[in-house]
C-alpha positions in Angstrom: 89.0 64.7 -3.8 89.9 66.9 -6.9 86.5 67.4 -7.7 85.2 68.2 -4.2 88.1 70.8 -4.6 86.8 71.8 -7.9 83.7 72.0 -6.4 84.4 75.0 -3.3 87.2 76.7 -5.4 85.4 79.3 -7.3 83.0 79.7 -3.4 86.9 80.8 -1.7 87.6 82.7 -4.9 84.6 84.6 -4.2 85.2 85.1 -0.3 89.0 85.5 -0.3 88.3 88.8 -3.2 85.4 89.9 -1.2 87.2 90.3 2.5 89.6 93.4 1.5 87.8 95.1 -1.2 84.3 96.8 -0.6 83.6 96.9 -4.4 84.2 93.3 -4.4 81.8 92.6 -1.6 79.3 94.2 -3.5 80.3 92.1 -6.4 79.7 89.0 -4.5 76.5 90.2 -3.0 75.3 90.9 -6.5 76.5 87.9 -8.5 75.2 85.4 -5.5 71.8 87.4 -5.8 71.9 87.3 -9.6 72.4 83.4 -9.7 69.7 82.8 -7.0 67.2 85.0 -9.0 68.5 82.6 -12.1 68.2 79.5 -10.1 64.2 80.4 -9.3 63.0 81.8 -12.8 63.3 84.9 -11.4 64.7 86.3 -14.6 64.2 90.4 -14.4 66.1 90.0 -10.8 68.5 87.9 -12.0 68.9 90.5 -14.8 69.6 93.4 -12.7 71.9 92.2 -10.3 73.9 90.1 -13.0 73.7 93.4 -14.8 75.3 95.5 -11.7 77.9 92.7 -10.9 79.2 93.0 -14.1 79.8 97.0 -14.0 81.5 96.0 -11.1 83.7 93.2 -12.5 84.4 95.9 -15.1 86.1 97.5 -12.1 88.7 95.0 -11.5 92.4 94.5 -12.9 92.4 93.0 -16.2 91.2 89.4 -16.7 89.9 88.8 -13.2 87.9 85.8 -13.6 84.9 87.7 -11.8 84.5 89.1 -15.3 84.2 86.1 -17.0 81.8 84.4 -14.6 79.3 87.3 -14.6 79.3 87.3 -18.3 78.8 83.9 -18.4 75.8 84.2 -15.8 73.9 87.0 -18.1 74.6 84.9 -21.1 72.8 81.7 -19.7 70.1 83.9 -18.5 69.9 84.9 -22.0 69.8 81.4 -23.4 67.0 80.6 -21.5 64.8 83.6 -22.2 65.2 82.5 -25.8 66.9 85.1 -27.0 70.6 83.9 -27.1 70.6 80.0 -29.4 
């Protein structure tokens, strides 16, 4: 059960932020893109709209986790172009 929860967490992180806030719509819309693009090798997409979704996470209070998780995204994307070891 914990990990189920675990599992959806960050997804009603994502919509709860995303239903008041039309910059963090857009953050959503850009992240999910950005992680799709990832998931396909789709790496100058990904790129972009990991790129956008963080200027946009830049926007938000200090340490919202949105932050974190789009950096994260961009760095993975990095590790697997080769140029992040």
């Amino acid at each position: 059960m914990i990990a189920l929860l675990a599992l959806f967490f960050p997804l009603s992180l994502t919509l709860a932020c995303s239903q008041s806030d039309p910059r963090a719509e857009a953050w959503s819309q850009h992240y999910q893109a950005g992680r799709a693009a990832l998931g396909q090798s789709r790496f100058d997409e990904a790129e972009q709209a990991l790129a956008h979704a963080l200027t946009l996470a830049e926007t938000f209070v200090p340490d919202d986790p949105r932050y974190s998780r789009t950096a994260h995204q961009l760095a993975q994307l990095h590790v697997v172009r080769g140029e992040l070891a």
